[in-house]
C-alpha positions as CSV (number, residue, x, y, z in Angstrom):
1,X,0.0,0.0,0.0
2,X,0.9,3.5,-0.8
3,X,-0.3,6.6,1.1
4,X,0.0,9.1,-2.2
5,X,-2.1,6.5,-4.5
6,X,-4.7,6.2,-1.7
7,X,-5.0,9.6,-0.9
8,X,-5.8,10.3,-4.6
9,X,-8.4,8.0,-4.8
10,X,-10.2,10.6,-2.9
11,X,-10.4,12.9,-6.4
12,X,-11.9,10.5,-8.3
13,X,-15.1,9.8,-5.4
14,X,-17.9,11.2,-6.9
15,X,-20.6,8.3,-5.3
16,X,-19.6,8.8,-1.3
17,X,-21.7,11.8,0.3
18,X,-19.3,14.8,1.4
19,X,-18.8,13.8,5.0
20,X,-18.6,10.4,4.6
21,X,-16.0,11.1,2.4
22,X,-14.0,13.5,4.5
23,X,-14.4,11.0,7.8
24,X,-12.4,8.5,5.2
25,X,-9.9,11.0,4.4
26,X,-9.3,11.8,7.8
27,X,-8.8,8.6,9.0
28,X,-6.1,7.3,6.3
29,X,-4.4,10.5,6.8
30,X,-3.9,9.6,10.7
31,X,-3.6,5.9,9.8
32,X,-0.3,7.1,7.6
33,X,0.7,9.2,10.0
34,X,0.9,6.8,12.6
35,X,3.1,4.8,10.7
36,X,5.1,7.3,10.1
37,X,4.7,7.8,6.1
38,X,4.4,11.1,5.9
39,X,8.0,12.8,7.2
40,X,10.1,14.9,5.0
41,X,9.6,17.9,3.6
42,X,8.8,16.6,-0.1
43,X,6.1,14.3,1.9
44,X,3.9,17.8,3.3
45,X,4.9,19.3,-0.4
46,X,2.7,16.3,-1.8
47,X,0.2,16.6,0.3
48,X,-0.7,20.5,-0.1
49,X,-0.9,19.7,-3.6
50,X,-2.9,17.2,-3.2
51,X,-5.3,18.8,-1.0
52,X,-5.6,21.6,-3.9
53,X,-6.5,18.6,-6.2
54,X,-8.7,17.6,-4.1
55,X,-10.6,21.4,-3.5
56,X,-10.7,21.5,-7.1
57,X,-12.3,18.3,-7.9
58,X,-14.5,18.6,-5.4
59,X,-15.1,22.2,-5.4
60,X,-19.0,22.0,-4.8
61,X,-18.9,20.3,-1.4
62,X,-18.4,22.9,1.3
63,X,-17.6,20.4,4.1
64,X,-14.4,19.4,2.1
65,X,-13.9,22.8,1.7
66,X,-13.8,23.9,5.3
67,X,-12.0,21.3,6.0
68,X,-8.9,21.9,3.3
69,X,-8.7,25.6,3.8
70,X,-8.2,25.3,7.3
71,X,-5.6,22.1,7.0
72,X,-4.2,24.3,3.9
73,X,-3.4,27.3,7.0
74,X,-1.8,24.5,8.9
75,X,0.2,23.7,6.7
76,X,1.6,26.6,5.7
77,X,2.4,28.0,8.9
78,X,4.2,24.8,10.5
79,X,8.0,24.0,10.5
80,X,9.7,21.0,10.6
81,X,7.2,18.6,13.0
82,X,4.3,19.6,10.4
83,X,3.5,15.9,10.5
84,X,3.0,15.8,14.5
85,X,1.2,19.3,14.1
86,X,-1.0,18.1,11.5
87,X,-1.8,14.6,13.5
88,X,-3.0,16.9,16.5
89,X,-5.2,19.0,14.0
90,X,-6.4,15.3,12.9
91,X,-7.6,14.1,16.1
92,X,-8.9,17.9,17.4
93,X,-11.4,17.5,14.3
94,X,-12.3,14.5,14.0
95,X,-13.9,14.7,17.9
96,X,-15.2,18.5,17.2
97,X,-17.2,16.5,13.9
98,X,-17.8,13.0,15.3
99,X,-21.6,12.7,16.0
100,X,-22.6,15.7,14.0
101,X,-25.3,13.7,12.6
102,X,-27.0,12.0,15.5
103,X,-27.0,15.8,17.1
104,X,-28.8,17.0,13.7
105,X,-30.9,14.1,13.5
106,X,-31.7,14.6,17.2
107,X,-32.9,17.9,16.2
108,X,-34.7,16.8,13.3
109,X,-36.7,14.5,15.0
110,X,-38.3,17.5,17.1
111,X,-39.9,18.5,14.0
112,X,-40.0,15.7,11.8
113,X,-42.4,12.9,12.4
114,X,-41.5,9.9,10.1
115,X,-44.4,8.0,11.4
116,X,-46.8,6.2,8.9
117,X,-45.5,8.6,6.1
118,X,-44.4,8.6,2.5
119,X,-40.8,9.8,2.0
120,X,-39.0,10.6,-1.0
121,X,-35.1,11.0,-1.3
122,X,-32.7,11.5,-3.5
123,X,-28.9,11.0,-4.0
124,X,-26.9,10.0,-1.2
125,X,-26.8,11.5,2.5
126,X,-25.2,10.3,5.9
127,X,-27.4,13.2,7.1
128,X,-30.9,11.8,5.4
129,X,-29.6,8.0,6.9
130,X,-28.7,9.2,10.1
131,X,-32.2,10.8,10.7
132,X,-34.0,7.0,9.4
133,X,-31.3,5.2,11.8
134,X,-32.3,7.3,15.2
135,X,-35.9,6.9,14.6
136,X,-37.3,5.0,17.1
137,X,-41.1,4.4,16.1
138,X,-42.2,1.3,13.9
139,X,-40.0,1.3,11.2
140,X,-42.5,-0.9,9.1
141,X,-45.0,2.1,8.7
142,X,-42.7,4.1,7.2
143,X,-42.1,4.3,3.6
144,X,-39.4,5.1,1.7
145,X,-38.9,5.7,-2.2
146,X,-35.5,6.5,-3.3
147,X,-33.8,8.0,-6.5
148,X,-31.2,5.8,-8.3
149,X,-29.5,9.0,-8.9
150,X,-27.8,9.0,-11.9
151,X,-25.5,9.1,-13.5
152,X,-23.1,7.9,-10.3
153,X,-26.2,5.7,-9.1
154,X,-25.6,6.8,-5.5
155,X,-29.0,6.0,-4.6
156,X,-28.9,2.6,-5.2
157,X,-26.4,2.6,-1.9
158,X,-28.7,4.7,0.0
159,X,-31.5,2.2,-1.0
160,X,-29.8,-0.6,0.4
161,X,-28.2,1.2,3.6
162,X,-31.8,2.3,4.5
163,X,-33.4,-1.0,3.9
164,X,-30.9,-2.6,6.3
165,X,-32.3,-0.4,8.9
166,X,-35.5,-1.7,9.0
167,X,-37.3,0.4,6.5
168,X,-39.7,-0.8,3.4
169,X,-37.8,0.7,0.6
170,X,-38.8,1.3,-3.6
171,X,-36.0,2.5,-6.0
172,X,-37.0,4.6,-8.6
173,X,-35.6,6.2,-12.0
174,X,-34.7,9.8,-10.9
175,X,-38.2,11.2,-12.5
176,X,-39.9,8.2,-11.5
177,X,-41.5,10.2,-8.4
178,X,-43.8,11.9,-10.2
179,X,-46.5,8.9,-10.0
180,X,-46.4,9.0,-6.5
181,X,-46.3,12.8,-5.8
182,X,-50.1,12.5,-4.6
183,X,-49.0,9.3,-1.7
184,X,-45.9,11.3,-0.9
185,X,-46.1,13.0,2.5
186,X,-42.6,14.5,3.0
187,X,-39.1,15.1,1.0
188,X,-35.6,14.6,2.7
189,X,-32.5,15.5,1.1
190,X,-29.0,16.3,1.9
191,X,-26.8,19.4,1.1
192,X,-23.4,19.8,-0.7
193,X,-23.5,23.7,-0.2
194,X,-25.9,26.2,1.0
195,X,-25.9,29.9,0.1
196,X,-28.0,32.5,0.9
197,X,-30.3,32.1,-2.1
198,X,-29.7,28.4,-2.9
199,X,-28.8,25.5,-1.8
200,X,-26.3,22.7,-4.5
201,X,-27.4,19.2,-4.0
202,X,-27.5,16.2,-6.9
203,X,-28.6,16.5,-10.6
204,X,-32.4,16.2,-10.1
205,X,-32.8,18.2,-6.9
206,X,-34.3,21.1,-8.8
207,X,-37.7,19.0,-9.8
208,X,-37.6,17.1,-7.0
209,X,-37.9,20.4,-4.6
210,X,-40.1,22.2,-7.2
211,X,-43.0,19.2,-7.3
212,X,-42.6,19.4,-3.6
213,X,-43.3,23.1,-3.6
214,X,-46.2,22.8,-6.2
215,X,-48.2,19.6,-4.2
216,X,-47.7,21.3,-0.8
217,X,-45.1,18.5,0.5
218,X,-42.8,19.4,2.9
219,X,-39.1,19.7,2.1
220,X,-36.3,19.8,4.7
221,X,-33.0,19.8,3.7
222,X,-30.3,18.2,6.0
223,X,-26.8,19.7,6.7
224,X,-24.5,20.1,9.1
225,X,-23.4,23.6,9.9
226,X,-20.0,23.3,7.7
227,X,-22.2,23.4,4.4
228,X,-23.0,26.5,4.6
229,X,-21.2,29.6,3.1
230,X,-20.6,31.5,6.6
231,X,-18.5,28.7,8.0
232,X,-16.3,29.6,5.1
233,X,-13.0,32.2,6.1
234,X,-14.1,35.8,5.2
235,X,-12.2,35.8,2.3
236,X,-14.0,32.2,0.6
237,X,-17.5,33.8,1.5
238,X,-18.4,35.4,-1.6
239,X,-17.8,32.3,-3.6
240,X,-20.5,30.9,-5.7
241,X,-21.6,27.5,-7.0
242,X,-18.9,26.5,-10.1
243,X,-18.6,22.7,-11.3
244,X,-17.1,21.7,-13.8
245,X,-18.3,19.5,-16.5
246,X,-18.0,15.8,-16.1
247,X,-17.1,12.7,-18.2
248,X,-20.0,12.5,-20.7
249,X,-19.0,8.7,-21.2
250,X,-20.7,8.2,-17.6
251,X,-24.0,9.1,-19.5
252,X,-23.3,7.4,-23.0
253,X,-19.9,5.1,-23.1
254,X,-20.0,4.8,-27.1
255,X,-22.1,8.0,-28.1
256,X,-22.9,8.8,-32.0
257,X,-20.0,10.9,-33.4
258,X,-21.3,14.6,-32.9
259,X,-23.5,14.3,-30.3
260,X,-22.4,16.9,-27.5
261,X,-23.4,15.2,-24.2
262,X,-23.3,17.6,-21.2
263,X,-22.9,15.8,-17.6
264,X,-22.9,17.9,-14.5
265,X,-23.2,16.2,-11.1
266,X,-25.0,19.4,-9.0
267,X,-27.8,22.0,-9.8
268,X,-28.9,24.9,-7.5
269,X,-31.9,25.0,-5.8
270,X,-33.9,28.2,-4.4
271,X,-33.6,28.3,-0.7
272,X,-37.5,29.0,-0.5
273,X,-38.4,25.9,-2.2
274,X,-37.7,24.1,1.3
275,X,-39.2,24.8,4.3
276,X,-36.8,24.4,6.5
277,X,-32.6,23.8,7.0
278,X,-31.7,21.3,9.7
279,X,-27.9,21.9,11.0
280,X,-26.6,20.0,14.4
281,X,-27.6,23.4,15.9
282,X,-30.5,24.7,15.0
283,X,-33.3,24.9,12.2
284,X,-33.0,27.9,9.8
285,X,-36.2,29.1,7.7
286,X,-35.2,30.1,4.0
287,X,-36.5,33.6,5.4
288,X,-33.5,34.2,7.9
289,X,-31.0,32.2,5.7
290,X,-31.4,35.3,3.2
291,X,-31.3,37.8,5.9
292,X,-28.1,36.7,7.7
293,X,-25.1,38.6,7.6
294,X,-22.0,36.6,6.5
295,X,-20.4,37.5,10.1
């Protein structure tokens, strides 16, 4: 094994959900650490650049980026134990994060009631899974019908993560909802990055929120308090939602010659579509998203 080839498997992750994928990184940086890998001063030059590798291939998911721009000051500002510096930074946030979810699904469950309803999700969210998993009513009057999520098909893995739990789940095509938008009685979806006018999330998002809005069905987006754009440093805040274009052989592997085939991963969503913003902390209305100040 290799600590430079496993660390860059983390650019190519386009299925794991942002957290989930930073808890990962986190751990097989410490893991490398710990064995002492990562030592001489060509060792930290790899990983900076890596990290900017990382920030620009996943330059849509906020937690990653909170995370990077703060290990990226570390980094910077450390002499020669950089590596014992960086393995205390580690461990400080890894407990500061560990358990964000059960504290927002906590919170979610004072305004949520999953009982005997109809629930749609989409994509894949530790969040969304953490709020089925701390449930504690009868699982078997609860329905869930989940996006495959294309073209990644992330939502097959939610699928089967939330049938494990207990849960009666049907996978759909990602515009299969519609012919159950009059059964549904509540959408659930994570974040990748909230603004003060929108929200990013998966490819399909958009509708999904939009029907929601139209029928009168509840949507509450779930996110932990490092997805939005004031956990950003002052200088990041003003940033806005850029993704670049993905591999259109995802969509189409052998396409007809001329065909332009267009493959983005994320779409932004109007903060007033949902109806409410769960965080680990509290539960912002789209009202006083749009009204806070970025301090």
């Amino acid at each position: 094994m290799n600590w430079k080839e496993d660390l860059k498997k983390f650019e190519s992750d386009n299925s794991t959900g942002s957290a989930e994928l930073l808890e990962q990184y986190i751990e097989l940086l410490l893991y490398w650490l710990e064995k002492g890998e990562l030592r001489t001063p060509k060792d930290k030059s790899f990983l900076m650049d890596q990290i900017k590798r990382l920030q620009e291939s996943h330059k849509s998911l906020f937690v990653l980026l909170h995370f990077s721009f703060q290990i990226m000051q570390l980094l910077n500002n450390s002499g020669e134990d950089w590596n014992a510096v960086l393995a205390d930074f580690l461990e400080n946030y890894r407990h500061t994060w560990t358990g964000v979810n059960s504290r927002l699904a906590q919170l979610a469950g004072s305004v949520i009631d999953l009982n005997q309803k109809i629930i749609l999700c989409h994509s894949q969210s530790s969040a969304v899974r953490e709020v089925f998993a701390a449930y504690r009513g009868n699982k078997k009057k609860v329905k869930i019908i989940q996006t495959e999520s294309r073209p990644i098909l992330e939502g097959r893995i939610q699928a089967v993560n939330i049938h494990k739990l207990g849960y009666e789940v049907k996978l759909i095509s990602d515009t299969g909802y519609a012919r159950h938008l009059d059964r549904i009685n509540l959408i659930l979806l994570g974040a990748d990055a909230i603004f003060r006018d929108y929200f990013v999330n998966k490819s399909g998002s958009y509708n999904i929120c939009l029907a929601g809005k139209n029928k009168g069905i509840p949507v509450y987006i779930l996110a932990d308090s490092r997805k939005f754009w004031f956990s950003l440093p002052p200088e990041h805040r003003e940033m806005q939602y850029n993704e670049n274009k993905k591999p259109g052989e995802e969509i189409w592997k052998d396409p007809h010659p001329g065909i332009d085939i267009e493959n983005f991963y994320f779409e932004k969503i109007p903060v007033n579509w949902a109806d409410g913003f769960i965080t680990e902390k509290e539960i912002f209305k789209p009202s006083r998203l749009q009204k806070l100040q970025d301090g």
